[in-house]
N, C-alpha and C positions, 0 to 999 in steps of 0.2 A: 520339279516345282520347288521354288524358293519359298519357305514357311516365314513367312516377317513376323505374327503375330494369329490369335484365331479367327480374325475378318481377313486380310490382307496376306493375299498368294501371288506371287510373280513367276510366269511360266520361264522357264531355264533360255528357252527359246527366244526369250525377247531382252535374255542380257548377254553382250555378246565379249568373249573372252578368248585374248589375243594372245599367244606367248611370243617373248622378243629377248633380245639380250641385256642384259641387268647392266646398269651403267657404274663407275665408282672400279673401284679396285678389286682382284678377286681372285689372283694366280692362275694355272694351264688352262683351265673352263671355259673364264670370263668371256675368252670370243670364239668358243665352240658350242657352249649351251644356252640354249634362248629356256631362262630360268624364270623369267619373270615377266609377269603376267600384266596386261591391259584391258581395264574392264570400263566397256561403253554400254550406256543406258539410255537409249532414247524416250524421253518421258513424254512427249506429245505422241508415239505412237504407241505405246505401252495400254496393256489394260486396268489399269490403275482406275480407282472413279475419281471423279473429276473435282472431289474435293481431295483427294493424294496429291494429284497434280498441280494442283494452287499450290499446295502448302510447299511440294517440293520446289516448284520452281519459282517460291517469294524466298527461299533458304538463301541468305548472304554468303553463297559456300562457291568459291575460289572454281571450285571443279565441274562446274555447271557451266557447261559453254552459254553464249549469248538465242544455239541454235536448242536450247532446252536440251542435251544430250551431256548426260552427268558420267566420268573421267574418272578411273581410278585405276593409279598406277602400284602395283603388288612387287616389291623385290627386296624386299625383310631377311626373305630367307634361301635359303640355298638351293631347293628344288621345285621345279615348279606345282606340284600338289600341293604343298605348304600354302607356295603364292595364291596357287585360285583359291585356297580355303583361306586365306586372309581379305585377300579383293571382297570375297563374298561377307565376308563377317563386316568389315567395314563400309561394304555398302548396305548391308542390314542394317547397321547401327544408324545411317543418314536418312536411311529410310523410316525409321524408326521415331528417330530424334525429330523430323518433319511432323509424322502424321499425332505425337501425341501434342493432347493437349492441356496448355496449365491453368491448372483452377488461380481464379485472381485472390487475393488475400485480402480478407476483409480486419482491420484494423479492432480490437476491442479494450475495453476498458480495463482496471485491475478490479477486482471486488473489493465492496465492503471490507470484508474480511480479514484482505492482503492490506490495504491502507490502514485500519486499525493497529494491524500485528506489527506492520514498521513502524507506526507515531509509536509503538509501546517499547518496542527494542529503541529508538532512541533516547526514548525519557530514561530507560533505564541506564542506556549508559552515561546519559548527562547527571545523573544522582553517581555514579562512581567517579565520576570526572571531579565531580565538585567535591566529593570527599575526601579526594587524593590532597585537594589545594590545601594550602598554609592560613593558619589561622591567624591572625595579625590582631592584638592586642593593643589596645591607646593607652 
């Protein structure tokens, strides 16, 4: 059981985790250990409710196929336990980043208080301004 959060559990069973050979450069290994990992998420068949599923699949995110099945490719790192515990963490985090939600920002005024204390810091410094200038005699 994947713990996303304390409402939101995703059974291990319904994400499915591939090992393959890590592409890029990497010495005698590179084409003998399948080190890195491909993690498929099918989110229309998932137990997710049905407002997870909105939010994930309105996500502008590249790795969301067209067939609602969400793509993440893990090869960071050297061995493939690293990779599934990175796949996992970074599909946490998309899962995550979907399901919360942002409070809107309601806009407010300065106080009283704040508006007096700046006209008063400016008077003050327009009386040292004016003291500095030259006094010009006729």
């Amino acid at each position: 059981m994947l713990i996303i959060n304390s409402h939101v559990h995703i059974p291990l069973h319904e994400i499915e985790l591939t090992a393959m050979r890590a592409q890029g450069a990497g010495g005698q290994n590179v084409n003998k250990v399948s080190s890195a990992i491909h993690l498929r998420f099918d989110i229309h068949k998932s137990s997710l409710s049905e407002f997870c599923k909105s939010r994930l699949l309105a996500l502008d995110e590249k790795r969301i196929s067209s067939d609602g099945v969400l793509i993440i490719k893990a090869q960071r790192h050297r061995t493939q336990e690293q990779n599934r515990a990175d796949a996992l963490e970074r599909f946490k985090e998309i899962v995550v980043g979907a399901i919360k939600i942002v409070k809107n920002r309601h806009a407010t005024k300065p106080t009283y208080g704040s508006k007096q204390k700046r006209m008063d810091g400016k008077t003050i410094r327009a009386t040292i301004k004016t003291a500095r200038a030259k006094i010009i005699l006729d």
